[in-house]
C-alpha positions in Angstrom: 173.6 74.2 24.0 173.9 73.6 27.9 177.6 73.8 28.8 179.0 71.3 31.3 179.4 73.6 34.2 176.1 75.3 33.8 174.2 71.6 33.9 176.5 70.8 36.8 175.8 73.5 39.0 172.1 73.1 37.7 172.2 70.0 39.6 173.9 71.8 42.9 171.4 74.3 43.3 168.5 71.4 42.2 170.0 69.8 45.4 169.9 72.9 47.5 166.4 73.2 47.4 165.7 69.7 47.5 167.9 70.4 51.3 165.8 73.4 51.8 162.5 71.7 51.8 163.5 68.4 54.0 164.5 70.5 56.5 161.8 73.1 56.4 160.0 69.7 56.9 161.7 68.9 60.2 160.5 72.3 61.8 157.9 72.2 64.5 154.7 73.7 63.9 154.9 76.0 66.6 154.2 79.7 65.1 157.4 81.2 64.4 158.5 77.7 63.4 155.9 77.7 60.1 156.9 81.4 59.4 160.5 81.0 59.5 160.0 77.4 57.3 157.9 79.3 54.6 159.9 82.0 53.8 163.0 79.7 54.0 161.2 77.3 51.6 160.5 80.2 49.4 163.6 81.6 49.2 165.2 78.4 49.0 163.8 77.0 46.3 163.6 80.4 44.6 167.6 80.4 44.6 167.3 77.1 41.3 163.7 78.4 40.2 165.2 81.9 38.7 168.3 80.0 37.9 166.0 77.9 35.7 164.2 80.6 34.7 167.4 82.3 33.0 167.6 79.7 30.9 164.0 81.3 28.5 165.4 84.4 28.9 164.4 86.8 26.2 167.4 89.0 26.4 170.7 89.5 28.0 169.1 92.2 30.4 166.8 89.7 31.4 168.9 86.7 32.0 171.7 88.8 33.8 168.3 89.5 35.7 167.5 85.7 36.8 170.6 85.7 38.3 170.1 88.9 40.1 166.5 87.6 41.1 168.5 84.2 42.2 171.3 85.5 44.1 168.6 87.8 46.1 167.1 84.5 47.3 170.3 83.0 48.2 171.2 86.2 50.5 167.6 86.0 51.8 167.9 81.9 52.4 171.0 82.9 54.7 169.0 85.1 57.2 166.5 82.6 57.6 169.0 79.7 58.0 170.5 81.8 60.4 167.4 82.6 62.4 166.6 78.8 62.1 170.1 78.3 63.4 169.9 81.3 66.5 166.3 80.1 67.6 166.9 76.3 68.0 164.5 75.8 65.0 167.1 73.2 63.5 170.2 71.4 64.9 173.2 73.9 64.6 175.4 71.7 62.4 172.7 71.1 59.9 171.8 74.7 59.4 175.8 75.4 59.6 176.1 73.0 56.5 173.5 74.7 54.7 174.6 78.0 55.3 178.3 77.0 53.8 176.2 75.9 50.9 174.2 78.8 50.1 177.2 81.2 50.5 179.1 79.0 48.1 176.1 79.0 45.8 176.3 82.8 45.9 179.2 83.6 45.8 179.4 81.3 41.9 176.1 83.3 40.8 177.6 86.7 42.0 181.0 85.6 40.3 178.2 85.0 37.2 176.8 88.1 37.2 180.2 90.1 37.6 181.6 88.0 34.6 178.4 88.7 32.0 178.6 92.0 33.0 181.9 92.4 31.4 181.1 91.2 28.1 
């Protein structure tokens, strides 16, 4: 059975990509526009994919491992926000509030993966 908080924060990260992608579609498609919007779409939307993922899982290794797999993408999403952010590739307050959300999201899958460790 789902608990609450996971199908809550299911939704969250659901939301985050969602983000993700409508801005990636506001970049320009100058060059280092479509690079910097692919990978950020990638790891965007990878962030809720391997949290999704986690839920087949066919061990504990491996579901501790989704999260690993999903927190990667969330420290990856960062850098290319911040790039986005740096380069003018998006308005500063948009990739500001994006950033606050990926760290957040982080932070509660690195608080995850600290807590199954310890059982």
């Amino acid at each position: 059975m789902v608990t609450k908080n996971f199908d809550e924060f299911n939704k969250r990260i659901y939301q985050y990509a969602i983000d993700i992608i409508k801005i990636v579609d506001s970049f320009s498609k100058d060059v280092s526009s479509q690079i910097i919007a692919k990978q950020l779409v990638r790891s965007g939307t990878s962030v809720v994919a391997n949290y999704a993922e986690s839920k087949g899982a066919s061990s504990r290794k491996d579901y501790i491992n989704y999260f690993y797999h999903s927190l990667k993408s969330a420290n990856e999403s960062k850098l290319w926000l911040g790039l986005a952010r740096d380069t003018g590739k998006i308005k500063k307050d948009r990739a500001n509030n994006l950033l606050i959300e990926t760290q957040e999201i982080a932070k509660i899958i690195g608080a995850s993966i600290v807590t199954m460790k310890k059982k």
